[in-house]
NUMIDO-251857 format. One line per 10 residues: number of its first residue (from 1); their letters; for each residue x negated, y, z of C-alpha. Coordinates in pm, whole numbers, plus 50000, padded with zeros to 5 digits. Example, Ala and Ser with C-alpha at 12.3 -4.5 7.8 and 13.67 -1.06 7.14 Angstrom:
BEGIN
1) as) 48770,49550,50780 ~ 48633,49894,50714
***
This chain:
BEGIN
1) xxxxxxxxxx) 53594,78774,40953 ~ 53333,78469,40875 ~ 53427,78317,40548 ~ 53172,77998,40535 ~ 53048,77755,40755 ~ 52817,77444,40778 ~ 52977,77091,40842 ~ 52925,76717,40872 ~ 53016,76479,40657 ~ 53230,76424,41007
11) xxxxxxxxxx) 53363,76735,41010 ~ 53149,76884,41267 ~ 53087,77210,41230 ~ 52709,77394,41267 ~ 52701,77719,41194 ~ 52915,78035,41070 ~ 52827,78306,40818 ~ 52978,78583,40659 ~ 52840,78523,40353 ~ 52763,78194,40149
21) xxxxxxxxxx) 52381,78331,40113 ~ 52304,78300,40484 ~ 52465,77924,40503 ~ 52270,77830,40237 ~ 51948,77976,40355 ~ 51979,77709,40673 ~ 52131,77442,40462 ~ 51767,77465,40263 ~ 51551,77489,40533 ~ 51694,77135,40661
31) xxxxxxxxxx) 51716,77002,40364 ~ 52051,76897,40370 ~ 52050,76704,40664 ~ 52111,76749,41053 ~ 51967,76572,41329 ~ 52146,76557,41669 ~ 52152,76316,41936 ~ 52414,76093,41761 ~ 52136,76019,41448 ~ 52114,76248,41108
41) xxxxxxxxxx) 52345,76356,40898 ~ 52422,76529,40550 ~ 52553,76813,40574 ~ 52774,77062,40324 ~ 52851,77438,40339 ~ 53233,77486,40266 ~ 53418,77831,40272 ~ 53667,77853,40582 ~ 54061,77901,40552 ~ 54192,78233,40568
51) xxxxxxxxxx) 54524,78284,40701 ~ 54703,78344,40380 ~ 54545,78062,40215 ~ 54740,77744,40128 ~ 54687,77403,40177 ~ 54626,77291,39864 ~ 54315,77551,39829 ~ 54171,77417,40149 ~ 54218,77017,40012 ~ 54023,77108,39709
61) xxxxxxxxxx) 53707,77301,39903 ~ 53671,76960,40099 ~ 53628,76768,39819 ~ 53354,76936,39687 ~ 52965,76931,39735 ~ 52618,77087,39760 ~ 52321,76942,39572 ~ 51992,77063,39627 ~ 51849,77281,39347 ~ 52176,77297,39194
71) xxxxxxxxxx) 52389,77623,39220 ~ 52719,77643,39317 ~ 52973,77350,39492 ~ 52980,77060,39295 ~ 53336,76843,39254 ~ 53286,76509,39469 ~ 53440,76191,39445 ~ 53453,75867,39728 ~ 53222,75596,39704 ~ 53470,75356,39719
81) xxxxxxxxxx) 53620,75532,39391 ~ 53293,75464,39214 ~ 53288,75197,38926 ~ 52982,75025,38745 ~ 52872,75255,38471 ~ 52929,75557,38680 ~ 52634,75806,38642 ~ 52541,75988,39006 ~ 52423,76318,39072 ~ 52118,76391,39333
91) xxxxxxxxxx) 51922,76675,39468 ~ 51758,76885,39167 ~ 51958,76700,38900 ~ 51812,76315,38925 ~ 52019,76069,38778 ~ 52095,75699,38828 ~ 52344,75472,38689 ~ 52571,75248,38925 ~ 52460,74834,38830 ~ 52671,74620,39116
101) xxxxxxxxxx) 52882,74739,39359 ~ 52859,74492,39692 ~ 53153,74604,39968 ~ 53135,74468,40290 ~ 53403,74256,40455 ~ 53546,74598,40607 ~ 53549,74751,40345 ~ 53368,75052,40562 ~ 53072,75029,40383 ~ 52920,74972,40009
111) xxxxxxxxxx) 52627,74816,39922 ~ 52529,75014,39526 ~ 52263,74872,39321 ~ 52147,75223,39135 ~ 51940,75211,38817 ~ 51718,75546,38869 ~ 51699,75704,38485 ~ 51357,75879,38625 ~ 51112,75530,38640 ~ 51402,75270,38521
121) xxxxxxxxxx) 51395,75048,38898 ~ 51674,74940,39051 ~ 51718,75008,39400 ~ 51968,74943,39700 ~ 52146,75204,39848 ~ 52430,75213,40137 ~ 52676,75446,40192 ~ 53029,75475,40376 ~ 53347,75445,40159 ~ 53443,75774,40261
131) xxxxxxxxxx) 53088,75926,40143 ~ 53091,76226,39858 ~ 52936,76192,39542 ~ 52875,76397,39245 ~ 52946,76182,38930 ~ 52840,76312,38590 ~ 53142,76298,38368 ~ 52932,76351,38090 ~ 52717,76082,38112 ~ 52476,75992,37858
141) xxxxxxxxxx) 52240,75653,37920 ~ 51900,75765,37876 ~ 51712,75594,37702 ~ 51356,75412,37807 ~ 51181,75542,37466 ~ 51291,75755,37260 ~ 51141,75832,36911 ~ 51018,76141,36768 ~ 51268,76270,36510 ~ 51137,76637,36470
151) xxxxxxxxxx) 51298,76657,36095 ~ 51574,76868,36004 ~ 51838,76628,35927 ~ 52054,76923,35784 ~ 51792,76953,35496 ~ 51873,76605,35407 ~ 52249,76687,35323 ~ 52144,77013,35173 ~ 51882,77011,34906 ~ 51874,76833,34627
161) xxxxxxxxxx) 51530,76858,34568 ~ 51364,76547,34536 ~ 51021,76610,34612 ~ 51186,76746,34947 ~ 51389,76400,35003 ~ 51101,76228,34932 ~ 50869,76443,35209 ~ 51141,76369,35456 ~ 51149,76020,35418 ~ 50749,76042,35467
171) xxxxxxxxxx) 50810,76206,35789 ~ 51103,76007,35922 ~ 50888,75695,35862 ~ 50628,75832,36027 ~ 50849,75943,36333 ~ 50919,75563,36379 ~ 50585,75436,36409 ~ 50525,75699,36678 ~ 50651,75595,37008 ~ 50731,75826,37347
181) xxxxxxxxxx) 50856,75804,37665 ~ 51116,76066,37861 ~ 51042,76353,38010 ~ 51302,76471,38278 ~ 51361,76825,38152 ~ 51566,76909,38439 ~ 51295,76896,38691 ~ 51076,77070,38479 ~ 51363,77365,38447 ~ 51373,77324,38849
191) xxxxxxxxxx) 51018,77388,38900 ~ 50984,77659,38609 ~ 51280,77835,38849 ~ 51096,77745,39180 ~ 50791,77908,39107 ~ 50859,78163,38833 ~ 51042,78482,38782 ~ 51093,78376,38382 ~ 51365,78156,38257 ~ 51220,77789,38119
201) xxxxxxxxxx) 51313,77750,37720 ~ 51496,77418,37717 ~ 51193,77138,37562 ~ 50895,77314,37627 ~ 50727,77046,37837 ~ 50937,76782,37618 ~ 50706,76957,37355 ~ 50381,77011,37501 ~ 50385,76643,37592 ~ 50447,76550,37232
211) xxxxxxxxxx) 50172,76719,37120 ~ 49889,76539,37292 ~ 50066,76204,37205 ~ 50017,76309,36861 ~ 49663,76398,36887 ~ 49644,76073,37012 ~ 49844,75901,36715 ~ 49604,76036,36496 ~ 49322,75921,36551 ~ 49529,75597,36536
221) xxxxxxxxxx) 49615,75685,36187 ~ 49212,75764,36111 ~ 49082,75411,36308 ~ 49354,75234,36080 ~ 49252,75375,35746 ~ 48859,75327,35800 ~ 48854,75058,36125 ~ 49141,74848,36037 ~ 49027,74532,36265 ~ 49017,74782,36555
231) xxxxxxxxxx) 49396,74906,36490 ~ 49601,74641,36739 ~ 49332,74746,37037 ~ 49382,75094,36953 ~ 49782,75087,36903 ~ 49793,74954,37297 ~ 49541,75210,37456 ~ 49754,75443,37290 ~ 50097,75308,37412 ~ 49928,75262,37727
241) xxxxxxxxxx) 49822,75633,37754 ~ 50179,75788,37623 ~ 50340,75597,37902 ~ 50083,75759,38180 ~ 50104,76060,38000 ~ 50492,76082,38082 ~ 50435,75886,38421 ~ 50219,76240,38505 ~ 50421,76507,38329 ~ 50731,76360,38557
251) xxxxxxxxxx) 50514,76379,38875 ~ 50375,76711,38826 ~ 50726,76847,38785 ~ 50900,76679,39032 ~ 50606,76778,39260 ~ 50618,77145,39176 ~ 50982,77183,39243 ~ 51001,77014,39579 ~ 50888,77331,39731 ~ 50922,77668,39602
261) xxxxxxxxxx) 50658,77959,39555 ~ 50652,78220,39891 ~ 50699,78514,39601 ~ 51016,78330,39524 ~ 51184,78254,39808 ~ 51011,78495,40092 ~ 50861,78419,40409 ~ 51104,78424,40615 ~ 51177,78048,40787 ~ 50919,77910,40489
271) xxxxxxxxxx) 50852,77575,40509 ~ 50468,77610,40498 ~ 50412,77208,40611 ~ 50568,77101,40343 ~ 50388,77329,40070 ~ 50077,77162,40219 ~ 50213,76808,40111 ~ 50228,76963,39767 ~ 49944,77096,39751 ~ 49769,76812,39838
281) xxxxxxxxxx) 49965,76623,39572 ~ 49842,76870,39352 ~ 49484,76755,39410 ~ 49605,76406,39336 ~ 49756,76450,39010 ~ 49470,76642,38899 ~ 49233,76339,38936 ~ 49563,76142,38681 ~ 49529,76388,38435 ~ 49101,76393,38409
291) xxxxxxxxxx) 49169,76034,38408 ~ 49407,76070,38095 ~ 49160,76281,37906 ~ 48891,76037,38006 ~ 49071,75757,37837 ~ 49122,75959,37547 ~ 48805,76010,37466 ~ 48726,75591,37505 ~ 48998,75562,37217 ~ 48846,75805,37012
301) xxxxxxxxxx) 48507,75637,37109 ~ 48654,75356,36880 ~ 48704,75547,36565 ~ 48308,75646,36579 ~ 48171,75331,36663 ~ 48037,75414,37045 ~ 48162,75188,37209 ~ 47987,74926,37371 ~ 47955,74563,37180 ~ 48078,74304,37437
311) xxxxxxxxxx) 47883,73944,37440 ~ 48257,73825,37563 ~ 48431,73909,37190 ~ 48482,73671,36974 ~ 48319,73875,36673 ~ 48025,73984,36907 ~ 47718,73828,36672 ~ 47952,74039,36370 ~ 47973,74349,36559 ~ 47595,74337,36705
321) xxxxxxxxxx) 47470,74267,36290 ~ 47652,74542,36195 ~ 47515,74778,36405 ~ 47166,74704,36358 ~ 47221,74751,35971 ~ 47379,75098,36048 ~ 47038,75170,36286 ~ 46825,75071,35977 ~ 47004,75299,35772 ~ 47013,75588,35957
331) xxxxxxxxxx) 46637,75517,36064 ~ 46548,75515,35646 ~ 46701,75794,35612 ~ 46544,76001,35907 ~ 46239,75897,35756 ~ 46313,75989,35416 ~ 46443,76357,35559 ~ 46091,76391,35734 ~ 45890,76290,35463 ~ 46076,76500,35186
341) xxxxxxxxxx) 46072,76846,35457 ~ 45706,76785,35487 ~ 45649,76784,35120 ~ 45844,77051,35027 ~ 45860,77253,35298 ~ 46239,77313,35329 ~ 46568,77051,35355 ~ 46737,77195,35046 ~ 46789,76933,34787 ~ 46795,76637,35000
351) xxxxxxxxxx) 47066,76439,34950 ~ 47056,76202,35247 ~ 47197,76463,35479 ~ 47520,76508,35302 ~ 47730,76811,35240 ~ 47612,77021,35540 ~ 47662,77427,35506 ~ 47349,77630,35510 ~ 47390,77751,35881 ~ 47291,77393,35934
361) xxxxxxxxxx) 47038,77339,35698 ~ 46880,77597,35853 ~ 46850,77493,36233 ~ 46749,77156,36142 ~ 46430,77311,35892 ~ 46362,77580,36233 ~ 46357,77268,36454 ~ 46155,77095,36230 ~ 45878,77398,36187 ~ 45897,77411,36620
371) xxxxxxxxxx) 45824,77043,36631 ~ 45540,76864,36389 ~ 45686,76526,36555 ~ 46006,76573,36379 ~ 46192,76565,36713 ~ 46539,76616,36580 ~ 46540,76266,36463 ~ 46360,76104,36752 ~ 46214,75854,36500 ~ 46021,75738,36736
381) xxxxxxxxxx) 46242,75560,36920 ~ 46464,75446,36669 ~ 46221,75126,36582 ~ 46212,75016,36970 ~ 46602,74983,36966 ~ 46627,74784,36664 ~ 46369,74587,36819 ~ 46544,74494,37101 ~ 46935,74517,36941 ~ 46764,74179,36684
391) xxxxxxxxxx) 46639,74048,37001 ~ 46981,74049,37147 ~ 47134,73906,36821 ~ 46895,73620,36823 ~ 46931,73511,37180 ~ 47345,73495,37150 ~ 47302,73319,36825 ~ 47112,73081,36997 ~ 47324,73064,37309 ~ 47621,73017,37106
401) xxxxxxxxxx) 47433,72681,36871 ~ 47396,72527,37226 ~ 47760,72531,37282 ~ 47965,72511,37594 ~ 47814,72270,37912 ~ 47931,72116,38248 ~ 47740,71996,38530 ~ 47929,71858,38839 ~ 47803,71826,39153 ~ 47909,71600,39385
411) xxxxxxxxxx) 47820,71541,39819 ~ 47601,71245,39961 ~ 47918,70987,39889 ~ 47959,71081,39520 ~ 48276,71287,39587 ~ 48296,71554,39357 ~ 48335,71933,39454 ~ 48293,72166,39218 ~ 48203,72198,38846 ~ 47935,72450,38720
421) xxxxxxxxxx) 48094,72550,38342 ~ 47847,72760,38084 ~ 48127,72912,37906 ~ 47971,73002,37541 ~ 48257,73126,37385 ~ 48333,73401,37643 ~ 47998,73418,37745 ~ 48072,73346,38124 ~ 47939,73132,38371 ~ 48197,72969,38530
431) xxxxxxxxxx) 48247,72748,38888 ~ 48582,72571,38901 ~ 48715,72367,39192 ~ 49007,72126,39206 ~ 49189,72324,39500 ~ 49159,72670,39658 ~ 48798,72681,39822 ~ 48728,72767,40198 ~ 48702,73129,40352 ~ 48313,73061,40379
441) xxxxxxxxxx) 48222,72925,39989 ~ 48455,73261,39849 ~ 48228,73507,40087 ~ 47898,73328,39919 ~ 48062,73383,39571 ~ 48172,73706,39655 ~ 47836,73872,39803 ~ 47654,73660,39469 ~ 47847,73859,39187 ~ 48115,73606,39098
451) xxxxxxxxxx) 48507,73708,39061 ~ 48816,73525,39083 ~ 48915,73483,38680 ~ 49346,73472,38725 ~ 49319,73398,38335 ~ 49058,73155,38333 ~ 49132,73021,38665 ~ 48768,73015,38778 ~ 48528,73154,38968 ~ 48289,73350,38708
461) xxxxxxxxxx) 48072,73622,38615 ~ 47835,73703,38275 ~ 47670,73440,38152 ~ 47268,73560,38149 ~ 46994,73413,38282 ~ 46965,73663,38627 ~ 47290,73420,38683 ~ 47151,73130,38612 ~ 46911,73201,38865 ~ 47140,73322,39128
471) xxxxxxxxxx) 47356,72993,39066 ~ 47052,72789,39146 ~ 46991,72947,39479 ~ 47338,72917,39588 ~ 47432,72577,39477 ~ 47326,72426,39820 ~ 47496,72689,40013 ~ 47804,72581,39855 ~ 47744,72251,39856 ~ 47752,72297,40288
481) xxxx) 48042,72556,40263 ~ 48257,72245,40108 ~ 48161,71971,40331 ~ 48195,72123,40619
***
């Protein structure tokens, strides 16, 4: 005798098996839903009444239902039961909390705003009062950060060792100033199950995730002990980078378990289209994470002084004298290191290089024997860029003595239409009109270099004296572009 079936949320029944295996195989390979002529619909596997069964067995297997990477029937209740607050159950365990409940003059249908506790948006969602859902009864509102707390807060009740109260405070205080974002373990345990034989320790990813935060946090905690007017910039790259850093642990988990692994599942009735949407996906989040380690390295670019000094900052003539004093020094020193090796014929005893081990010593003294021009060093070079780093210096010191200038420029009846701004204090040269300029003066800006500033609410681009020129040659155009 068959002993489970497939039905509509209508009651419409698909298919018969003798065995709950064989419903659910089809019940996975449509994902839950049927199509037929009347539109689609979800479907649920339910075990069929026996003879000697009662009633009240058969009430409670129709109130029950199947969620997709979730084993076993789950207990349902109405949509028109649901109250705001109520935490509901999807396919492979995602959460989201009812907001607003919106019923419809029938009463047929509900309108739910849902708060999704993956990416925090609120979305719309309509369903018939009569519709199954799984509610959590345990609910728990997840938070949008959570902090690291990764001390044992049993120790604290338990010893009575100071030094050891006083090395847990030091941690929990440093737990607070580190900041990170959720990771949805469940769809990590999904995907671990999807695609491998071995069971997924609870907070592994949670974990692994935590750990390149903190590489991140310190070298926050190194550019704030020896960069300190650098820290604020740094503190945002790095909140910026946890977040993304979640954002892609979360994709690459929910993208691994929306299809399972062929050794997992089998071939049989394998949905092979759909394993090439992930793997293309795959390729996608690949390029997210070289992009994360990328960005990485620009924050750590900051602790050792590589970046790039801006003439837009407002310390720019600070940062630019700074850096040609740190050139000079290293050039004297170079110098000093050549001068001493060829006098005595070996780098021991110098103490300009530091404390380097004698590995070291030694490849820098073999270089030095391969090379009479001291190549290592590349001394010769070293003068040309201080050169031109004090040329730099003195043109922006001189840019910024002139101060900031306007010149307007009017048409053939002295009505004006558009102002030509040298911005000195950003460093940008800047075009500002009194309304929003026609299609054909924004293509002659465009192809010329300049970009719509939302900020600054101008047309600009760097302030040199390549666009000076340009500015010059298309000041007619745009005089032309206006009028007409």
């Amino acid at each position: 005798m068959k002993k489970f079936r497939i039905v509509t949320e209508e009651g419409k029944q698909i298919i018969t098996s003798e065995t709950y295996a064989g419903c659910e195989r089809y019940w996975n390979a449509c994902n839950g839903i049927y199509e037929d002529e009347d539109g689609k619909h979800y479907i649920y596997i339910e075990e069929m009444a026996e003879e000697n069964k009662d009633i009240e067995n058969k009430e409670e297997k129709k109130n029950t239902v199947k969620l997709q990477g979730i084993s076993g029937q789950q207990e349902g209740t109405e949509a028109k039961n649901l109250k705001t607050g109520d935490v509901i159950v999807w396919n492979y365990g995602m959460k989201s909390e009812v907001v607003e409940i919106n019923p419809s003059k029938t009463g047929k249908t509900i309108i739910f705003m849902l708060r999704s506790y993956h990416d925090g948006k609120t979305r719309s969602r309509k369903m018939r009062a009569g519709t199954l859902v799984v509610v959590d009864k345990n609910k728990k509102k997840e938070p949008e950060k959570t902090i690291k707390k990764s001390v044992n807060h049993n120790l604290k009740h338990q010893t009575t060792d100071k030094g050891a109260e006083r090395e847990l405070k030091a941690e929990e205080t440093k737990a607070k100033e580190r900041t990170y974002y959720p990771i949805n373990e469940e769809t990590a345990r999904l995907a671990k199950e999807m695609n491998s034989f071995t069971e997924y320790k609870k907070g592994t990813v949670t974990e692994e995730y935590r750990q390149y935060c903190n590489k991140a946090y310190d070298i926050l905690d190194k550019i704030r002990a020896e960069k300190p007017e650098h820290a604020g910039q740094a503190e945002n790259k790095i909140d910026y980078y946890c977040r993304k850093l979640a954002e892609y642990y979360n994709d690459y988990y929910r993208n691994e378990a929306s299809c399972p692994s062929v050794l997992i599942s089998g071939a049989g009735n394998f949905p092979y289209r759909k394993k090439e949407r992930q793997n293309s996906r795959r390729e996608t989040l690949r390029k997210t994470w070289e992009y994360l380690e990328n960005y990485l390295c620009k924050i750590e670019d900051i602790l050792y002084s590589k970046q790039p000094v801006k003439l837009s900052d407002s310390d720019a003539i600070e940062k630019l004298t700074t850096k040609i004093q740190q050139l000079e020094k290293e050039h004297k020193m170079h110098m000093s290191c050549n001068a001493y090796c060829k006098k005595n014929g070996t780098l021991k005893g110098f103490s300009g290089l530091g404390e380097l081990e004698e590995k070291e010593v030694a490849y820098i003294e073999n270089s030095l024997k391969k090379s009479p021009a001291f190549m290592p060093f590349i001394t010769y070079n070293e003068t040309a860029n201080i050169r031109r780093y004090k040329e730099r210096l003195a043109k922006l010191i001189k840019e910024k003595e002139a101060g900031t200038t306007e010149q307007a420029e009017t048409d053939a009846e002295n009505n004006k239409l558009f102002t030509a701004v040298e911005n000195k204090e950003i460093m940008r040269l800047q075009i500002l009109f009194d309304g929003i300029p026609p299609a054909s003066a924004r293509d002659i800006l465009k192809s010329n270099g300049f970009k719509w500033s939302p900020k600054n609410k101008a047309w600009q681009r760097q302030l040199t004296d390549n666009a000076r020129y340009i500015y010059q040659n298309i000041k007619d155009k745009l005089k032309s572009a206006m009028v007409a």
